[in-house]
N, C-alpha and C positions, 0 to 999 in steps of 0.2 A: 455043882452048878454055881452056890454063891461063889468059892473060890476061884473059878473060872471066869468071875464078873469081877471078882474083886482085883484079879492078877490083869485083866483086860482094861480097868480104869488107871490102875496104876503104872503099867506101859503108858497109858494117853496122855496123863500126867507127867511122866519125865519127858515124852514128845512136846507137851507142851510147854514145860520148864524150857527145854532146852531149843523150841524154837524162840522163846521170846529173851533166850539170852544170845541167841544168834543176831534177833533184832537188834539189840541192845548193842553187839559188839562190833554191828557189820551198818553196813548203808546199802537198803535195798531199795528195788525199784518196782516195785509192785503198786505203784500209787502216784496220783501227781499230788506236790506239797504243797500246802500254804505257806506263809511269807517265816512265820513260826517254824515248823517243821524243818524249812531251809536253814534256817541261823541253826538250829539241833544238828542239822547236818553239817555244816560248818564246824562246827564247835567239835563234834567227833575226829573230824579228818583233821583236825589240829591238835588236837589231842592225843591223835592217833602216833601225829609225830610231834611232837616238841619241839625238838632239837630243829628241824628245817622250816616248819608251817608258823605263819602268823596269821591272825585275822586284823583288818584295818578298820575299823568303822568311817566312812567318807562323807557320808551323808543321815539326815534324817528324811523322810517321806513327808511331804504335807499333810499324811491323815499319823503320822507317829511313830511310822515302821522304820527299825533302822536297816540303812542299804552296807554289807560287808563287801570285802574284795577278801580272797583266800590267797596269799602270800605264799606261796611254792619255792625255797631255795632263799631262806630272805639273808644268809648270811653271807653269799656268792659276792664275790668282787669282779670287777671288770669283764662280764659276762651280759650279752644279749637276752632281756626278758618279752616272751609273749604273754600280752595281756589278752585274756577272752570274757566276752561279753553277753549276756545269752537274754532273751526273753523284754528286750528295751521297750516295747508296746504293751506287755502284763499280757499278752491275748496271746500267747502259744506254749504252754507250760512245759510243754516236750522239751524246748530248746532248755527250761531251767535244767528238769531233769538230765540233759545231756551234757551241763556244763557239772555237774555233779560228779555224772559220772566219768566225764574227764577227769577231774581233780582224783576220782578215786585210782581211776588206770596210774594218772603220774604217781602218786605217792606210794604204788603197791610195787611199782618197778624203779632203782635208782638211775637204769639207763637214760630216765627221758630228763632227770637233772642234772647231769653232770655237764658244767660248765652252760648251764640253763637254768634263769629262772621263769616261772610263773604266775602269774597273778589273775585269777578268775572270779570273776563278777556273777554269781547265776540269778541272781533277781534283780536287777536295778531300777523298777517299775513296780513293788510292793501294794499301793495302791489299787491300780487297776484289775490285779488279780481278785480280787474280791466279786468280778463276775463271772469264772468263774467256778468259785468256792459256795457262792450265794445259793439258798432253795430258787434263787427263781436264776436263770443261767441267763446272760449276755455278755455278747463283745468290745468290753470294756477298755478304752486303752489309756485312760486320763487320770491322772494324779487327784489328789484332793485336795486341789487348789481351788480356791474361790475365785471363781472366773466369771464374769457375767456375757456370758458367749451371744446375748440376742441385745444387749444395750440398752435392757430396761432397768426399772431399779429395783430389781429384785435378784437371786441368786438362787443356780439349782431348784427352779422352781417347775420344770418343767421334763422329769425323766422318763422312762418307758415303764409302762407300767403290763403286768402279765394279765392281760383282758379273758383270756380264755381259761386261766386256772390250770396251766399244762404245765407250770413250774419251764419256759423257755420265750425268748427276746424273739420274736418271727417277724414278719412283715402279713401289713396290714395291704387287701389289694380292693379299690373303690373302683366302681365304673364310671367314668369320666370323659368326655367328649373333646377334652382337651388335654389328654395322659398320652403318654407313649411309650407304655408297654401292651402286647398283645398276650391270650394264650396259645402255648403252639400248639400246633394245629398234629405234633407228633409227641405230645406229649402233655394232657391237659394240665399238668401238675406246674409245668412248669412257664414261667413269665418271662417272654423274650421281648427284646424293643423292636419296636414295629419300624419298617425298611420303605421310607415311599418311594424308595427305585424300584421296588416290587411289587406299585398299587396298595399297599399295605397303612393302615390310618390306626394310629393307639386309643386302643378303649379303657383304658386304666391305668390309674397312680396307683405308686407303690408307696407306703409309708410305714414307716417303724412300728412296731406294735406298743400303742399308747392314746393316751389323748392330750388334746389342746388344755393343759391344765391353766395355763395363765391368760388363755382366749388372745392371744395377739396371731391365730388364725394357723401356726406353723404346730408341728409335732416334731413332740422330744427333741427340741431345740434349746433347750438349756438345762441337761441332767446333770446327776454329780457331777460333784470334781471338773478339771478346767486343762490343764495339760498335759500335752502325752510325751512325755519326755525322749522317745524315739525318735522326734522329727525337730526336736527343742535343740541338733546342734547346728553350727556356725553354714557348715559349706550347703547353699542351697536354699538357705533358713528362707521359709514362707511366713512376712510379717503377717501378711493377709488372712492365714487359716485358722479359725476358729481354735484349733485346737494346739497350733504352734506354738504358744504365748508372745507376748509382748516383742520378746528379742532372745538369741541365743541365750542359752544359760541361764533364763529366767528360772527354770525349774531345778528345786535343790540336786534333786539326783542330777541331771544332765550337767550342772557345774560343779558337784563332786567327784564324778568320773573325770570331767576336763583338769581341775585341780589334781586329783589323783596321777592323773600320765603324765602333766607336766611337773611334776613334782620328780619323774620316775623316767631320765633322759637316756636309762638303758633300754626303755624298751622299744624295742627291732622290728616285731609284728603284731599284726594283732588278726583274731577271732571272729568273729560274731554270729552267734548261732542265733538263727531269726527267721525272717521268711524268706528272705531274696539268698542266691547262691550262689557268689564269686566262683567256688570250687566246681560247682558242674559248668558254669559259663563264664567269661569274664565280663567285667563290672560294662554297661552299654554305652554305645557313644551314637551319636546323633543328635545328643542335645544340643540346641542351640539357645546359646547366649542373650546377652544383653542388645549388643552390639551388632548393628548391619553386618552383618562379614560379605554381602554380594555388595554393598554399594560403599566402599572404601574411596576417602582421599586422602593422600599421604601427606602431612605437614609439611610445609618448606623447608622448615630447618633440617627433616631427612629426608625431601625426595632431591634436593641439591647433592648429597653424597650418595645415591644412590642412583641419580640420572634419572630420577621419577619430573614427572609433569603435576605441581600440584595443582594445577588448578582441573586437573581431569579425574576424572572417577575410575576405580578398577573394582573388578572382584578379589577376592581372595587367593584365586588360584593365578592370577597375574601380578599381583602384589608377590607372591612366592617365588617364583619366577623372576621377580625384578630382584629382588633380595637374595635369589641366590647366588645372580651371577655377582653383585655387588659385594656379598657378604657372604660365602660359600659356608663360614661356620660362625658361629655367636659363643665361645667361649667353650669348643669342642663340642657345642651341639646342633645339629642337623639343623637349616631352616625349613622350617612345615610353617602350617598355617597357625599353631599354637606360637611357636617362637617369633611370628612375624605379629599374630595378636597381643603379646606380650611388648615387644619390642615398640608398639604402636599405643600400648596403652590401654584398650579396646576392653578391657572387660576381665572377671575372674574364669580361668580353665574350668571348663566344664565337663570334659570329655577325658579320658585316659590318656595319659602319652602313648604315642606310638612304641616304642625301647619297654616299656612295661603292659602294656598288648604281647608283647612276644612269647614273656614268660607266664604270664596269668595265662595265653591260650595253650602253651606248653602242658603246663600241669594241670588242663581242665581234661585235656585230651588222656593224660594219665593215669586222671579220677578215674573216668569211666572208663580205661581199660582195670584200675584197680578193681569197682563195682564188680565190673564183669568177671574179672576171677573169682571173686566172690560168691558168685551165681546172683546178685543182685540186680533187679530189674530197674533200667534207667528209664523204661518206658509208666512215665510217668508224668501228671498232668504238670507244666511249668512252674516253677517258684516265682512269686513276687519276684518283678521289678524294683531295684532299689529308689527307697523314698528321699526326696527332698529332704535333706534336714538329718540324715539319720546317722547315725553310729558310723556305719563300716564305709562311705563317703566322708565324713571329717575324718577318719583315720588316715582313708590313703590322701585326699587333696590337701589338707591341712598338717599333717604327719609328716606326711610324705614316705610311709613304712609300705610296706606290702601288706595291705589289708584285704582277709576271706573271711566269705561269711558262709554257711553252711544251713540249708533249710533240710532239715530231719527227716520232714516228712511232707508228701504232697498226695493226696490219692492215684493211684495206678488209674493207667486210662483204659475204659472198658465197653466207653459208646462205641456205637458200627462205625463210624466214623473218626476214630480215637487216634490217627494220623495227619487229622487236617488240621492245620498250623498255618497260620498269618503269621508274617515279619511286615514291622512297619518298615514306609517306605524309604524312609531315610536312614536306616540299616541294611535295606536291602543288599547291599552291594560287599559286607561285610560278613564273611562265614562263621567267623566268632562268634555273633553277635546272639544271646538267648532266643532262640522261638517262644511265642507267647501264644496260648491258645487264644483260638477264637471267644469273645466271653458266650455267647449264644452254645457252644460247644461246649463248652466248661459246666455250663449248666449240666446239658444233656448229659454227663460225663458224671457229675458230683452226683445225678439221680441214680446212675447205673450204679455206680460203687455202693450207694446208701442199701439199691433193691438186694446186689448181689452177695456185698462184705459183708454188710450189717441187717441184714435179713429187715431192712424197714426200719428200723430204727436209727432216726436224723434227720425224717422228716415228717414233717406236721399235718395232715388233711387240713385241707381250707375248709374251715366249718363258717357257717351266716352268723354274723352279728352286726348286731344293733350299736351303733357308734355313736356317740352324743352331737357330734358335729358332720360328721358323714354318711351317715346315713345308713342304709345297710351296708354290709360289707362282708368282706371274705378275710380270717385269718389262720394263717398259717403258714408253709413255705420249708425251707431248707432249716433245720435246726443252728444254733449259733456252734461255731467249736468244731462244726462237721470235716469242715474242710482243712482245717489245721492240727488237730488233736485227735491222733488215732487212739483205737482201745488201750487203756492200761495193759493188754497182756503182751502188746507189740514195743514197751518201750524199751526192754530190756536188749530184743534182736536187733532194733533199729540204731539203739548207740554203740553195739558190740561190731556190728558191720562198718558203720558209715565214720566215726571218731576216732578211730586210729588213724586213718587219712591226715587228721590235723598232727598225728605226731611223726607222720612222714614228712610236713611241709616241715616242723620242727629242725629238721636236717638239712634243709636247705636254706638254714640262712648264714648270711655270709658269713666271714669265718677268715679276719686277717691275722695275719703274720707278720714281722721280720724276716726274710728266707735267705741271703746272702749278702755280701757287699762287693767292691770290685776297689781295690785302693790303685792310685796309680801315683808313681813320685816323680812331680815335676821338679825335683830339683832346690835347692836351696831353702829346704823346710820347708816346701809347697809341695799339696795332694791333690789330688781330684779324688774324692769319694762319690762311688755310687753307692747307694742301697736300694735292694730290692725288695716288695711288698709284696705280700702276694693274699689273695682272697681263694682259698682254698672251700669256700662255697659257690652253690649253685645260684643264688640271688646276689645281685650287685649290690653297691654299697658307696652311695643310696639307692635308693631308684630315681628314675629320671625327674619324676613330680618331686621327690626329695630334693635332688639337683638345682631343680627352678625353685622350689618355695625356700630354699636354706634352713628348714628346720630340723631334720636328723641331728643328734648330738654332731659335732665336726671332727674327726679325726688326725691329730696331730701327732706329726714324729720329729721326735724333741733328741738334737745331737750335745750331749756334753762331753766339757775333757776339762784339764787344769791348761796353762797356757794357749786355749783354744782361740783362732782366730776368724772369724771367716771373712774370707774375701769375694766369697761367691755364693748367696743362701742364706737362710736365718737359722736361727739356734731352733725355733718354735715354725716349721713348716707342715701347712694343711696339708692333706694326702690329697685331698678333691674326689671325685668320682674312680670306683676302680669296679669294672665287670665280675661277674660270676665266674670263678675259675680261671682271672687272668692273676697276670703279674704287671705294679708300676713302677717305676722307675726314679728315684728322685736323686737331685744331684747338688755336689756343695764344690766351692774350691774352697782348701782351709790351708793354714799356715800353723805349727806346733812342733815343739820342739820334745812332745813326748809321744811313749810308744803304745798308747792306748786311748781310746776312745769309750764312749756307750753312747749308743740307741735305745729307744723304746719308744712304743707306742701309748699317748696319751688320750683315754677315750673310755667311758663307762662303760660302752661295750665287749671290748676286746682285749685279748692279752697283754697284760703291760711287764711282761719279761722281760728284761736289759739285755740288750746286746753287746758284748765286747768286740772292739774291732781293733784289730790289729795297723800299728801303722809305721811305714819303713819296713816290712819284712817281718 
């Protein structure tokens, strides 16, 4: 008997020796990490390989945490890098986890590096995750900057505080004669805003769970910390948001990631694992501008070359119309109402080009026949809309790269009604354009997933209390994290399905060449050389936003020889825009009295093999 306990603990014991050198020598996913845990993680997959992995250090956090990039292929020359960027808000830890476990898929297989680099970011918002790691959990998205967000003269003096002792961030709901939220009448649990096309009048505010700590009448109007660095970039930037800060780049991380890419002009695409989701839909348009676009006058100095009336007013879509037959192209590119707003001045692009609409809805439509072979269910409540201000918006507007973002995870929909979808109405007319649930639906929908997945657990009973400035009241509500942050036991299947997608997009970027040339002898030591280029990928190069902003590295094909002459063309010519799987053409007249030439292409991206070309025969 004892030897049969002694031989049963000593099995337990090498199981458990030999699980925790498993830990020790692997990178598992059984847990979400703190900001700690992640740099440990780092530090392994670099270690792991030496020879190709760097870690960068970019920035520091305002409360101390340092933010890394993981360096994939850092010795690669003249090769297109995707950077990925995961968890920019602190408030959805799944997407760190999944930029993890990306870095772990590339490094365990060579194929996703060859002639690719990498560069992955999985926390860049260290700060805000501290709600949450915290005993008391909320949705935390702001750095630890000292921000005085209500404009008195104090700081962080006013956060959420856990009133009911449930260790969770809820909403507080007061009965108020001048609130405009109801309870529904299908569901007591839950707080919808009351409709007065339906005879319907709000009997309650909703408010943070907390109190008025500095008595200037608001709650949780000025808790930790001060910026959220997700919304802190360039295209979009809201001076006005509390939480935006001052001006782009004010926050360390948001301007070491911009330092970061602009320091790094090989990189082609980018990532960003977060909550909005390029790759199921593409990025939305119907934004509108600064700018009147219905009540246009066209300045004199160009409605005289285009036969416009300036002293009359047009729309947009007459302005286009006048400009096309004047101007049928602006430099090989179509005129639409982007190039007519450009050409007029009017404001920065808000909207996607039309030429990069084509292939974003190409490959959203391939995701989800990808999912589907998968057996993965795409019936699922909408991802965030992308935010003003954010990451994967300065990527593509300000880049001008093919920028995807990928949200992980959204709850499956399970109300009776788990079909009914609003399109606002100024997408309407566009089938691309994401569905966005109803939010009154969404509710109904996040309470069915909470009763059915999660057996009740995620949301709070509205228990009575006693509130120092409001009175009695009711708290409780949808738990924080519910809706973003599935169980630990789902994060394992969700990056093994859904992340290898981003190493399909990987293959579709462009991908030039040298491919032939065409000599032709005019006689008397004059040539005409053609060469041809060709983009043996499926994404252009740029993209069209690339095109207009001129920030992609530039692509230059550099001709030399000894005695070279050129009488037609420069020695250093751009390539300019070249499609997805085409070929361009460029062309010199030269004069040389020898039998050899070279080509090659000059670009951090792509091949810079020398071409010999033959001349005379």
């Amino acid at each position: 008997m004892i030897k049969n306990v002694l031989c049963n603990l000593l099995v337990l014991a090498i199981l458990a020796v030999g699980a925790n050198l498993q830990a020790q020598n692997g990178l598992s996913f059984d847990k979400y990490k703190t900001n700690s845990e992640v740099q440990k993680a780092l530090t392994m997959l670099q270690q792991k390989s030496p020879s190709t992995a760097a870690l960068h250090k970019i920035a520091e956090s305002p409360g101390g945490e340092p933010v890394f990039v993981l360096e994939i292929g850092k010795d690669l020359k003249n090769v297109p890098a995707i950077f990925v960027g995961a968890n920019f808000e602190g408030k959805t830890p799944l997407s760190t986890e999944g930029a993890l476990f990306l870095a772990k898929m590339i490094l365990d297989s060579a194929n996703y590096t060859r002639k690719l680099k990498w560069m992955i970011l999985p926390l860049p918002n260290p700060d805000a995750t501290v709600g949450y790691f915290s005993n008391v959990k909320w949705e935390r998205t702001v750095n630890d900057s000292s921000v005085n967000d209500d404009k008195d003269d104090q700081l962080n003096e006013d956060g959420p505080e856990d009133l009911n002792g449930d260790g969770l961030i809820t909403k507080i709901r007061a009965e108020d004669p001048e609130g405009s939220y109801i309870i529904s009448d299908k569901d007591p649990r839950i707080m919808i805003k009351a409709d007065p096309a339906k005879g319907e009048r709000g009997k309650y505010k909703l408010y943070p769970e907390g109190i008025d700590n500095d008595g200037d009448g608001e709650i949780n109007e000025d808790g930790p910390g001060g910026i959220n660095p997700g919304i802190n970039f360039p295209h979009l930037f809201k001076s006005n948001a509390r939480d935006a800060g001052l001006w782009p780049g004010e926050a360390p991380e948001t301007y070491g990631v911009m330092k970061f890419i602009f320091d790094h002009p090989e990189i082609a695409m980018v990532y960003t694992l977060g909550t909005s989701d390029f790759c199921m839909a593409p990025p939305r348009v119907g934004r509108k501008g600064g700018a009147n676009m219905e009540s246009l006058k066209i300045p004199a100095r160009f409605a005289s070359r285009i036969g416009a009336d300036p002293e009359k007013t047009y729309t947009m879509n007459e302005a286009v119309e006048i400009f096309k037959a004047a101007m049928p192209s602006r430099g090989g590119r179509e005129m639409n109402a982007e190039t007519v707003a450009e050409f007029l001045g009017l404001g920065a692009t808000v909207n996607p080009l039309d030429d990069d609409l084509k292939f974003y809805t190409d490959l959203s439509e391939k995701y989800k026949a990808y999912l589907k072979a998968k057996g993965f269910s795409t019936d699922r409540l909408a991802a965030d809309t992308d935010k003003d201000g954010s990451f994967e918006l300065w990527a593509y507007y300000h880049l001008g790269v093919p920028s995807f973002s990928m949200n992980l995870f959204t709850p499956p929909k399970l109300s009776e009604q788990k079909n009914k979808e609003a399109v606002p109405k100024e997408n309407a007319s566009r089938e691309s354009i994401p569905r966005t649930t109803d939010p009154d639906e969404r509710e109904k929908n996040l309470q069915a997933y909470i009763d059915k997945k999660l057996n009740g657990a995620g949301f709070v009973k509205w228990q009575s209390y006693t509130h120092p400035t409001l009175g009695k009241v009711e708290i409780g509500g949808i738990a924080p994290f519910v809706n973003s942050t599935p169980p630990v036991s789902q994060i394992d299947s969700l990056c093994k399905v859904q992340l290898p997608w981003l190493l399909t997009l990987s293959k579709k970027l462009p991908d030039l060449h040298l491919m032939n040339e065409v000599v032709t002898d005019l006689g008397a030591g004059v040539y005409r050389l053609e060469l041809f280029v060709e983009n043996r990928g499926f994404l252009p190069y740029p993209t069209a936003m690339g095109g207009k902003n001129r920030q992609p590295a530039p692509v230059v094909v550099i001709l030399e020889g000894e005695n070279l002459q050129l009488l037609e063309g420069y020695a250093r010519t751009p390539l300019g825009d070249i499609g997805g799987n085409q070929v361009k053409k460029l062309t010199w007249t030269i004069k040389t009295d020898k039998k050899a030439l070279k080509a090659h292409i000059e670009s951090p991206l792509f091949d810079a093999t020398v071409r010999q070309i033959k001349i005379g025969g």
